[in-house]
Each structure stands twice: as structure tokens, then as C-alpha cells.
C-alpha positions in Angstrom: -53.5 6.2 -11.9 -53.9 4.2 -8.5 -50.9 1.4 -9.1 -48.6 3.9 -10.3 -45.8 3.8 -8.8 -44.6 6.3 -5.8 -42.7 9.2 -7.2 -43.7 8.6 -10.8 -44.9 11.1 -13.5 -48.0 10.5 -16.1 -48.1 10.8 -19.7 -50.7 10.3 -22.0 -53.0 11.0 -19.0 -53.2 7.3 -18.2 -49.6 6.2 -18.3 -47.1 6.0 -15.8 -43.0 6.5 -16.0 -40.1 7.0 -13.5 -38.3 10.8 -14.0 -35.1 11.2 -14.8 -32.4 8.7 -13.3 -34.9 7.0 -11.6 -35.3 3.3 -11.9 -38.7 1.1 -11.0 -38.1 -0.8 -7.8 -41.0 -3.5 -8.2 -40.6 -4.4 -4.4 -41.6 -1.6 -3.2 -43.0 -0.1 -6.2 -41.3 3.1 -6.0 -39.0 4.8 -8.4 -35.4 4.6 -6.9 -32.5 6.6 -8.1 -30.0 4.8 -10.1 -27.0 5.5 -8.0 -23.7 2.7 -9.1 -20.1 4.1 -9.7 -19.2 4.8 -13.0 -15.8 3.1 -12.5 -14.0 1.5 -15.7 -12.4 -1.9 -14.5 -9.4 -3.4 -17.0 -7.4 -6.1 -16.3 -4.7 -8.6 -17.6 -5.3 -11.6 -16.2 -1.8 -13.2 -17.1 -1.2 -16.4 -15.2 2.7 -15.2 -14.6 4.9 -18.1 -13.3 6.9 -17.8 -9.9 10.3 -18.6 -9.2 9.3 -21.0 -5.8 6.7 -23.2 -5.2 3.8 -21.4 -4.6 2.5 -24.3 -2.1 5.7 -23.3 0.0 5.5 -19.6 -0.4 2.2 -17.9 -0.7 2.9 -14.6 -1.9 -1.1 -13.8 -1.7 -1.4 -13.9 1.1 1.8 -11.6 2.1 0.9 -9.4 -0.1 -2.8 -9.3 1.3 -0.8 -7.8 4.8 2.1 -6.4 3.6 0.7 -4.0 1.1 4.1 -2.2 0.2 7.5 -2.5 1.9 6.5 0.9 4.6 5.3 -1.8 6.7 8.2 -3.8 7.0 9.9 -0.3 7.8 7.7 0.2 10.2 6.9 -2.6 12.0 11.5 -2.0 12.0 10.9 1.5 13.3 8.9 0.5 16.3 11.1 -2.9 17.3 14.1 -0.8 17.3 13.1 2.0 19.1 11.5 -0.4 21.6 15.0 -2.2 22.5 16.8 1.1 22.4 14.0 2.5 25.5 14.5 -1.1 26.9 17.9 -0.4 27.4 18.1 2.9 28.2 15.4 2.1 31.2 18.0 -0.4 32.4 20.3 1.4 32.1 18.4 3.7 35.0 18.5 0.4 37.2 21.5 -0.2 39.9 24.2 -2.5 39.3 24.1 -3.0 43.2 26.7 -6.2 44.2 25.9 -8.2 41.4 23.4 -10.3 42.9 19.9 -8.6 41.7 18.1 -9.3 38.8 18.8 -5.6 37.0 22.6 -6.4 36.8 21.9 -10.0 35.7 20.2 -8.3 32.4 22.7 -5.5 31.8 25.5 -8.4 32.2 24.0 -10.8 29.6 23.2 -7.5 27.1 26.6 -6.9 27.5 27.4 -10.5 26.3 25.3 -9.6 23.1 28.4 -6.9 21.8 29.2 -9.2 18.9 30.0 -6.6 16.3 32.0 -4.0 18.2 33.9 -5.6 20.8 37.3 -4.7 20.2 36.4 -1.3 18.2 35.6 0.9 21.3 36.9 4.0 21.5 40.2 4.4 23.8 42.7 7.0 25.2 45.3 5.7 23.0 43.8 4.4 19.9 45.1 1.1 20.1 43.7 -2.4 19.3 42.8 -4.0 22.1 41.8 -7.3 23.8 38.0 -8.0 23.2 36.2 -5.7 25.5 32.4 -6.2 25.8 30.0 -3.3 27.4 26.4 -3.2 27.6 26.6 -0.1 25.3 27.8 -1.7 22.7 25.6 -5.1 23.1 22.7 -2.6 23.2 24.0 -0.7 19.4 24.7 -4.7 18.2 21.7 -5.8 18.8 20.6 -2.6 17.0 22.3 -2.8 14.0 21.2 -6.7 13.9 17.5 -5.8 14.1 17.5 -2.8 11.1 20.0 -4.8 9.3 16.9 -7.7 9.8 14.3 -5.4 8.7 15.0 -3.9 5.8 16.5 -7.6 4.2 12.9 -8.3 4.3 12.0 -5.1 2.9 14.9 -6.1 0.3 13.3 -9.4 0.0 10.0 -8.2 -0.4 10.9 -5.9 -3.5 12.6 -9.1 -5.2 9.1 -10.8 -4.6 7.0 -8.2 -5.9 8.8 -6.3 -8.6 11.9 -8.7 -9.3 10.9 -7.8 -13.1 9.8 -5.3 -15.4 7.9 -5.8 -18.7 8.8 -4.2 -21.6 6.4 -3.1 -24.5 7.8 -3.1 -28.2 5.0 -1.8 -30.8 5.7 -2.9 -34.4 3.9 -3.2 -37.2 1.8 -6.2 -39.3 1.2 -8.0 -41.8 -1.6 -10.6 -42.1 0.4 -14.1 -41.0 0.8 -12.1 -38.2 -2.7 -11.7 -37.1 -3.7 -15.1 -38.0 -2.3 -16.6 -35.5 -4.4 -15.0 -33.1 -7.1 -17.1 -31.9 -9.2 -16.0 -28.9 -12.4 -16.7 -27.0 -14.6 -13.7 -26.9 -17.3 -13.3 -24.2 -19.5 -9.6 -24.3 -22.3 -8.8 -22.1 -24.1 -5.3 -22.2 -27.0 -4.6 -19.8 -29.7 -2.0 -20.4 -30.4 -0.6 -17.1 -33.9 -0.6 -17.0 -37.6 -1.8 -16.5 -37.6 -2.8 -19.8 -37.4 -6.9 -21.0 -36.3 -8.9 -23.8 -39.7 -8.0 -25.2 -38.6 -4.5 -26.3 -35.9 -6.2 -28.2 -35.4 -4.9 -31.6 -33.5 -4.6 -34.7 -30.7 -6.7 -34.1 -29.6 -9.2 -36.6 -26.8 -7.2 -38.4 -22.8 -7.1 -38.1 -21.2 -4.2 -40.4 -17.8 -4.1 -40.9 -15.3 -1.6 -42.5 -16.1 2.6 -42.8 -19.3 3.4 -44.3 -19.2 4.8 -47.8 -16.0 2.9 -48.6 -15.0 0.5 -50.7 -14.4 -2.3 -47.3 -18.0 -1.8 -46.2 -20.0 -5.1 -45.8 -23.1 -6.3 -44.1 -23.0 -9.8 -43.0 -25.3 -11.9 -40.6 -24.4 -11.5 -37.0 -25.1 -15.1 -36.4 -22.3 -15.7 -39.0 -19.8 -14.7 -36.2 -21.3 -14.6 -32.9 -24.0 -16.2 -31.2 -26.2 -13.6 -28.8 -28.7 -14.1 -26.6 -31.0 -12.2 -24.2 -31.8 -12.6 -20.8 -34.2 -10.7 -18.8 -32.3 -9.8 -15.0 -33.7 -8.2 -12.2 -31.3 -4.8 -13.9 -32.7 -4.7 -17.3 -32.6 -7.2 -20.6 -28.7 -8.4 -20.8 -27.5 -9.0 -24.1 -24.8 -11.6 -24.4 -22.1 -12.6 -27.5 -19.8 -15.1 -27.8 -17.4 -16.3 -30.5 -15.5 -19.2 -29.7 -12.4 -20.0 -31.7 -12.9 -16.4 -33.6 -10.2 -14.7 -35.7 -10.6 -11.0 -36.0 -9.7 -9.7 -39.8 -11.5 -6.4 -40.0 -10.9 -3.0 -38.2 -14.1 -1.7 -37.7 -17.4 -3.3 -36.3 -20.4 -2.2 -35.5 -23.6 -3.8 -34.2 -26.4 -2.1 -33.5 -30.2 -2.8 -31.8 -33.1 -0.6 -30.2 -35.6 -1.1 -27.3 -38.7 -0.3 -28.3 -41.9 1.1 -26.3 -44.8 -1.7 -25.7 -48.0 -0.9 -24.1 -47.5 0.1 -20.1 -43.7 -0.4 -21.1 -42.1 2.6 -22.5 -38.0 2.4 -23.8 -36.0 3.9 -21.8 -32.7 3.5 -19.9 -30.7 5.1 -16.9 -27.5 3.7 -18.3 -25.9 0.6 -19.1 -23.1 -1.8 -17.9 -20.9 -3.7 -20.0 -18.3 -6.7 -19.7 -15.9 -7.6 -22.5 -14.1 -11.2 -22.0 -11.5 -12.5 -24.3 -9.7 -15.6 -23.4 -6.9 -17.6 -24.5 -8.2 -20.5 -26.4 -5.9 -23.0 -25.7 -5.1 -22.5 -22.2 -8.4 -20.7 -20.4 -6.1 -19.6 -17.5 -5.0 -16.4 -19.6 -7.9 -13.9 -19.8 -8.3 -9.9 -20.1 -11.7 -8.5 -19.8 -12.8 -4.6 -19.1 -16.0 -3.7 -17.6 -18.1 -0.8 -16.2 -20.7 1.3 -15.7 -22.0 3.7 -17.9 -24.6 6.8 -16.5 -25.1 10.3 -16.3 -21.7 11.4 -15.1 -19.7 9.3 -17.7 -19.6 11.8 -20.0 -20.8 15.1 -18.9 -22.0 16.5 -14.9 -23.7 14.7 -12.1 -27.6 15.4 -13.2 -29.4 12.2 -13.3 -30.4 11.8 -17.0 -32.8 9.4 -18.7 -32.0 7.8 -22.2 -34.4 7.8 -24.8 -34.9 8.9 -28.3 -33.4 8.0 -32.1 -30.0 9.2 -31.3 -27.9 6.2 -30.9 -25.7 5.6 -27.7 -22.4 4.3 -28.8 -20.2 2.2 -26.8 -16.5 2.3 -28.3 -14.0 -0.4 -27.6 -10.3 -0.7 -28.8 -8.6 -4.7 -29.0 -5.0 -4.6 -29.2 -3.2 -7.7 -30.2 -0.7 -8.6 -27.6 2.1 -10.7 -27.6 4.2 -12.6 -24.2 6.9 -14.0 -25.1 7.9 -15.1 -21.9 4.7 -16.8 -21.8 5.7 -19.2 -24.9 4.6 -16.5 -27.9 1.1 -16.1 -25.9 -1.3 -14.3 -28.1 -3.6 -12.6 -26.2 -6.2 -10.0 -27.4 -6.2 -6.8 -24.6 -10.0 -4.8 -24.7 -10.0 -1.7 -24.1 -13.2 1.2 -23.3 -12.5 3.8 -25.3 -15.6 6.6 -24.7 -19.4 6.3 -24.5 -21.3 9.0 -26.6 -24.4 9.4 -25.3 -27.5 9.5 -27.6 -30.7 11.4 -26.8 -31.8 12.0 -23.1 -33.8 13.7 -20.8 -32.6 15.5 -17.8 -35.8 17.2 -16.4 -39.3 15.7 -16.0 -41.3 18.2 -18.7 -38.8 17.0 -21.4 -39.4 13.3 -20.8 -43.3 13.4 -20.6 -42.5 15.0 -24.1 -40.6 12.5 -25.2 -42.7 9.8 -23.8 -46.0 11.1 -25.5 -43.9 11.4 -28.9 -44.0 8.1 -31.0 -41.3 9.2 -32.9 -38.8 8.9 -29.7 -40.4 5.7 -28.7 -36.8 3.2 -28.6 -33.3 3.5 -27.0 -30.5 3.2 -30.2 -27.7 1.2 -29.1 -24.5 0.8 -31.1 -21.8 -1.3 -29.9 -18.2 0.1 -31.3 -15.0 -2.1 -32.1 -12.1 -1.2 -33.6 -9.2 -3.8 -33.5 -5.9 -2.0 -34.3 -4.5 -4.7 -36.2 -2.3 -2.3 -37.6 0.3 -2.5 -34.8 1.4 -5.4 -32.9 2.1 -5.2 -29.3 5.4 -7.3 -28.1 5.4 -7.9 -24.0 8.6 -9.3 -22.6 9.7 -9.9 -19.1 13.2 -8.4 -18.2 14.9 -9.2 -14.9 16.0 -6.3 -12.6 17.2 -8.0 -9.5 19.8 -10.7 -10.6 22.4 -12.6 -7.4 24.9 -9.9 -7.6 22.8 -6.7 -7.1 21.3 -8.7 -4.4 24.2 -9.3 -2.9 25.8 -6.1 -3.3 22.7 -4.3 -1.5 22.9 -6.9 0.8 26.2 -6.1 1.6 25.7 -2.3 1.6 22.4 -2.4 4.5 24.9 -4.3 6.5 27.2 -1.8 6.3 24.8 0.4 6.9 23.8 -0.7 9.8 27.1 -1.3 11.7 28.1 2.2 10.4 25.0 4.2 11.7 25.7 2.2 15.2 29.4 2.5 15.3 29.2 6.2 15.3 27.0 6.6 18.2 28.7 4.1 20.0 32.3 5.9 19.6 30.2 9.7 20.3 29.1 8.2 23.0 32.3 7.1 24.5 34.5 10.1 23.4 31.5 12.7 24.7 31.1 10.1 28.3 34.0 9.0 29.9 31.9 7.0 32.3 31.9 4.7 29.2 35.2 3.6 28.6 35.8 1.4 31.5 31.8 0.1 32.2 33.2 -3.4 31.2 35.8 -3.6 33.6 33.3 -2.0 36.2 31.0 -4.4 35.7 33.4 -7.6 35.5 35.0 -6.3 38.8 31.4 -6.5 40.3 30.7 -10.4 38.9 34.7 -11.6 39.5 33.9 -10.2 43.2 30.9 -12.1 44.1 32.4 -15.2 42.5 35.2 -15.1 44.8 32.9 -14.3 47.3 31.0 -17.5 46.5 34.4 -19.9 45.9 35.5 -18.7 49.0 31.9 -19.8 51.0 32.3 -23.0 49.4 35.9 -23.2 51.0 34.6 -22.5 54.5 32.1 -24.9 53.9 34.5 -27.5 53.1 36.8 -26.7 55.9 33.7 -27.0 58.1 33.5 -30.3 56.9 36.4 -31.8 57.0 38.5 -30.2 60.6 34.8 -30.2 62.3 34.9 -26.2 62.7 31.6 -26.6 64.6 32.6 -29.2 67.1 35.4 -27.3 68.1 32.6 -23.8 67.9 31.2 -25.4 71.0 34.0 -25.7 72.9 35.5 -22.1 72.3 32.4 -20.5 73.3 33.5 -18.8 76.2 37.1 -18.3 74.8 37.8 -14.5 75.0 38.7 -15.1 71.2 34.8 -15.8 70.4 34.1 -19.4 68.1 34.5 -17.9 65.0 34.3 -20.9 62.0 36.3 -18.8 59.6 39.6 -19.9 62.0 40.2 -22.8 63.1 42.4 -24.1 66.5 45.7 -25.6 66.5 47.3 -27.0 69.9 50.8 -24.9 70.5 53.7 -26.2 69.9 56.9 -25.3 72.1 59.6 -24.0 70.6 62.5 -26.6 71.7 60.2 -28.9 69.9 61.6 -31.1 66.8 59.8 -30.3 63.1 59.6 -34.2 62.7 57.6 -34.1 66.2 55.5 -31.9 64.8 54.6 -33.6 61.8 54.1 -36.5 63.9 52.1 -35.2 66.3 49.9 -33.4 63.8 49.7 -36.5 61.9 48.2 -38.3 64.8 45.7 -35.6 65.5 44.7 -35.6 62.1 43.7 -39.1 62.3 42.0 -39.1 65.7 39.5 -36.5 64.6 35.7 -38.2 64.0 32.5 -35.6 63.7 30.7 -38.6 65.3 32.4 -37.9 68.9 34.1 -35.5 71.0 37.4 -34.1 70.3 40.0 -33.6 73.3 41.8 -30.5 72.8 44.8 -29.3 74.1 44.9 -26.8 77.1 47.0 -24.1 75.1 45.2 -23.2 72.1 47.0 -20.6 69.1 44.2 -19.0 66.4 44.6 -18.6 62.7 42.5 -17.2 60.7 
């Protein structure tokens, strides 16, 4: 009574067992409840062939961020709203005199209006000379960036479901089948503190219905090989057939636990894992696998199973053909139900059951039916061929510039303002480049006529020194033109910024 374990009940007044659910934890040597989902797991694992390289494009890994195309519409979503606040908080900014950084932007967004330059909205309706406006570089850019996202959400349907497979169920004959050749792998694990030890019973393969005329009982180690190996779970039973070709419908192999001394048979539930692979190429596989406990076929109560009632695990193996993988013959398992055999859901039952000899093994029967009376046919049909891409291509582009163009020409039939931004702001940048041609024209004048030597000179002239004129010695009026020319030929040549100029008496401005 001292080493049992923590939580246990007694039977046979010197025994000790786990209740219900409960499972021996030998670490701590307490009984633990057996708590693992009961989730059925099936899976083809068809080794389908991509259309690019796969060492160029690795559609794991964007599938393993981009889960579905909402985040490409998104991640669209947020960029476009982003460049439509952008704008609209420059568009708050002053244009000023073209020479701060806020008109600098809204100049070169204006630049940007590549899809509705000459379609803005005007008085008379006319075609016109290409007009660009920071309204409509901020709706191009836009239309660019939706158009932009949802191509790739475009793309990422091709990548993803760019086919469709299509099932055709027919019947058999026997050639048929015979070309079906598999690899088959099963595990089943008693979930328990039980071993290899309270192995029992199994030997036997039956196949066909009992009681008619197709019912035989052959060695199992005619087919299969098994094996059992104690885990830190329970005693796993494993068989494999390599090479095997299925010709009966039903099979059924059954075994028991039985109770040893200190070591009575029972279970909490049991886990299973059916492989069948392709024999040739081992890439192709299917498998199911799961748990099987209290809740997989009736409530939530924790149950313990023990007793002569068998616990029958049914499995269904459809034969499968790919023909866009080459005529691939493939076996598909399937769980079909778990029928639970004799249990115990309350602690008084199981000390019952535990002091009764007659209930002292856990009957498992292992179900297979293979429907080889239908043949499943699995093609690969293509849904996205190069015109329907390009026709939705074409259609999101229109899309786009549509849903754009009609705000823009609201916009400018609702704000008058609008209609002539582009010459406002052109007016604004042609005036401070004249205002900068015509400072590099004083500068040259400067230069060359020595403004600033002739500055120093006029300083106290009435007329100020102002370098935007410059001084010219008058010229009488009975005075020749040639003696002009000549005379202002020879003061053109006497002038040198290195010295002093002389300069006439009688002075006339221009400016």
C-alpha cells in the first residue's frame, strides 16, 4: 500500500490502479489525466510539380507570410491611404514664391500626373495641351499603387490555386487493381502502463465477411511483418508490407492485453498512424493519424478501457489514380469510426472490473476495408490560362484609372480652384526663373562694364550708385552717329577692372 501511487485506487486489497482516464506518471509516481486532442490528421502528400524553378521562387516560404490574398489587400489598403493623407497634408502647406521646400514637393507630384494629363475637366470640354496638376499626380500615383496591389493579389491566386483537380469515380475490374503496388507502414499505440509483456493473441489475419463463403484465416506473417515496442506511452504495435497488393475487401486483425501480476490491462485510449507510400518513387505518401479517447465517440467523461468487448478501429483505402502525375497509383487511408469496447467511467466500476478475471485484457480489433469496388481518377485542370490573365489584368487597370478619374473630374467640376492649379503653379516657378536669369545677367553686366568701379564713384551722385544701371558719358546732340560709334568704341576698349576709369563730367542713367 505504501508505493502506490498518489491518487490511485486498491483492488484486491493489495493492488494498486489509476481511476478512470488517469494514466501512471512513473516520474513522479502519480496518476495524471490523459489529456491529448482527439484530432483526426489526413493528408495527401502528392509531390505536385511547379511551373518555375522552385530554387528561384520559393512559394513556401510566401505562402508561410502571405496566408491568403487579404494581406496583399491590405498591406494595398494602408499604402494608398497613406499617399492620399500625404498629399492632402501638403496640400495644407504654402506654395509661398517657389523657393521653399513644400512647393518643391507639390511641383515634382505634379510631375507624377502620367495617366490624366490632358483629361482634366474644362469649361469647354475640349482636348487640350497636356496639363499636369498636383491633383491629378496625386490620383496617378493612386491608381498606379491599387493597380500594383491587387496584380500581386492576381499573381498570388495564379500561384496558389492556378488549378483545380477533378475526381471521376468508376468502376473495376481486377487488371485494374493489380497495378497497384504500395508500401504500407501502421502503427497503433495502447496508451498505457502496460508493455509488450501483456501482449496476446496476435498471430491471425482474417479476410472476407464471417459466415461467407470468402472467409479465410491466414498467417499474419504471410503479409505483414509486426513488431512491438515498449515507449514511454504504452506498447506500440507496428506493421509493414513492403511491395503488398491488396485483393480482399475486408481485413481484420485482432490482439488483447492481458493482466500480469502488479500489471493490470487497461488503456485510456490509443493513437494510430497509417502510412502507405508509393513504391517506386517514396516522395508520394498519404498517411492519417490520430488520437483516440473518451470524447471520440461519446461526452467528455474520462473513461478507462477494459473488458472482453473489443475496441475496433475502422479504416477505409481508396485506390487513387493521378494522371497528371504519369498514371500514379496511390492508395488514400482513411479513419472511418472507433467503436469503443468495454470501459469504465467511475472508480466503483473499475475496482469491479479489476477484481473480475473474466475482464482481465483490452480486445483490440484493427478494421480495413479497401473499396476496390470503385476506382478513384484525380486529374489536374488548369483555370488560369494567358488570356484570362490578361483580360483581368487589363480590367484592374481599368479599374483603377476609372475609380481615380472620377474623383479627379468631381473634384474639379465641384472646386473651381482646381482648374487652373497648373498654371498657378507654373506662373510661380517661370517667375523665380526669370528672377534667377535675370541675377545672372546683372552679374554679368557687373563683370564685364565694371558696375562696381563706377558704384564708387557715383556715391554721392544725387542719383545713388545703383548696379542695376549703369553710366554713359552724354552725347551732344550736333554730334555725328559715326562719332558716336567711335567714341564709344574707344571707351569700350580703354575700360580695365585692374585700374581706374576717367569718366566724363556729364553723366546720363539707364536703367
Amino acid at each position: 500500500m505504501a508505493t502506490c501511487p498518489r491518487g490511485s485506487i486498491t483492488y484486491n486489497a493489495t493492488f494498486c490502479a489509476c481511476p478512470p482516464g488517469r494514466l501512471l506518471n512513473r516520474t513522479s509516481n502519480t496518476c495524471s489525466l490523459f489529456t491529448a486532442s482527439s484530432a483526426i490528421y489526413t493528408e495527401t502528400g502528392i509531390a505536385y510539380s511547379v511551373s518555375f524553378p522552385e530554387t528561384i521562387f520559393s512559394f513556401d516560404s510566401i505562402k508561410k507570410f502571405t496566408q491568403s490574398q487579404a494581406v496583399f489587400l491590405e498591406a494595398t489598403l494602408v499604402m494608398l491611404l497613406s499617399w492620399l493623407l500625404f498629399c492632402f497634408f501638403l496640400r495644407c502647406r504654402k506654395l509661398g514664391d517657389g523657393r521653399n521646400f513644400w512647393f518643391n514637393i507639390r511641383w515634382w507630384i505634379s510631375r507624377l500626373d502620367v495617366c490624366f494629363a490632358t483629361r482634366h475637366w474644362l469649361d469647354d470640354q475640349q482636348v487640350v495641351v497636356k496639363r499636369k496638376t498636383e491633383l491629378g499626380g496625386t490620383f496617378s500615383m493612386a491608381s498606379w499603387i491599387l493597380f500594383i496591389g491587387l496584380f500581386a493579389a492576381l499573381l498570388y491566386q495564379i500561384i496558389s490555386k492556378r488549378t483545380i483537380e477533378v475526381h471521376n469515380v468508376r468502376a473495376t475490374n481486377a487488371p485494374d487493381l493489380a497495378y497497384f503496388v504500395n508500401d504500407m507502414e501502421f502503427n497503433v499505440t495502447t496508451i498505457s502502463s502496460m508493455s509488450c509483456s501483456n501482449l496476446h493473441g496476435l498471430g491471425n489475419l482474417v479476410t472476407g465477411n464471417p459466415g461467407f463463403i470468402d472467409h479465410r484465416v491466414v498467417s499474419l506473417t504471410d503479409l505483414v511483418n509486426y513488431t512491438c515496442q515498449n515507449t514511454s506511452t504504452g506498447p506500440t504495435l507496428t506493421f509493414k508490407c513492403n511491395n503488398c497488393r491488396f485483393n480482399k475487401d475486408f481485413m481484420y486483425i485482432s490482439w488483447q492485453f492481458i493482466d500480469l501480476p502488479n500489471v493490470p490491462a487497461s488503456a485510456v485510449g490509443f493513437q494510430f498512424n497509417l502510412t502507405i507510400r508509393n513504391h517506386v518513387d517514396k516522395r508520394h505518401t498519404s498517411f492519417v493519424s490520430g488520437t483516440l479517447k473518451n470524447g471520440s465517440a461519446f461526452d467528455d467523461r474520462p473513461v478507462t478501457f477494459r473488458g472482453r468487448d473489443p475496441n475496433v478501429l475502422k479504416f477505409n483505402l481508396f485506390p487513387q489514380i493521378y494522371h497528371n502525375l504519369h498514371d500514379l497509383r496511390l492508395i488514400q487511408p482513411l479513419f472511418h469510426e472507433f467503436v469503443p469496447g468495454s470501459f469504465s467511467r467511475d472508480a466503483t466500476h473499475l475496482q469491479a472490473s479489476l477484481q473480475t478475471s473474466t475482464d482481465g485484457l483490452v480486445n483490440t480489433t484493427l478494421y480495413v476495408n479497401y473499396l476496390s469496388a470503385y476506382l478513384v481518377e484525380i486529374e489536374q485542370q488548369n483555370i488560369m490560362g494567358p488570356v484570362s490573365f490578361l483580360a483581368d489584368l487589363g480590367g484592374l487597370y481599368c479599374i483603377c484609372i476609372g475609380i481615380f478619374f472620377y474623383f479627379l473630374v468631381q473634384c474639379e467640376y465641384r472646386i473651381k480652384k482646381l482648374r487652373n492649379e497648373d498654371s498657378t503653379m507654373r506662373n510661380i516657378r517661370n517667375r523665380l526663373k526669370a528672377q534667377k536669369r535675370w541675377d545672372k545677367l546683372r552679374k554679368y553686366v557687373m563683370y564685364t562694364w565694371g558696375c562696381s568701379k563706377w558704384a564708387d564713384d557715383l556715391e554721392s551722385s544725387k542719383h545713388g550708385s545703383s548696379c542695376s544701371c549703369f553710366v554713359a558719358p552724354s552725347v551732344r546732340g550736333n554730334g555725328s552717329l559715326s562719332s558716336r560709334k567711335r567714341a564709344s568704341q574707344r571707351r569700350t576698349d580703354s575700360i580695365h577692372l585692374n585700374r581706374r576709369v576717367s569718366i566724363p563730367s556729364e553723366k546720363v542713367m539707364f536703367c
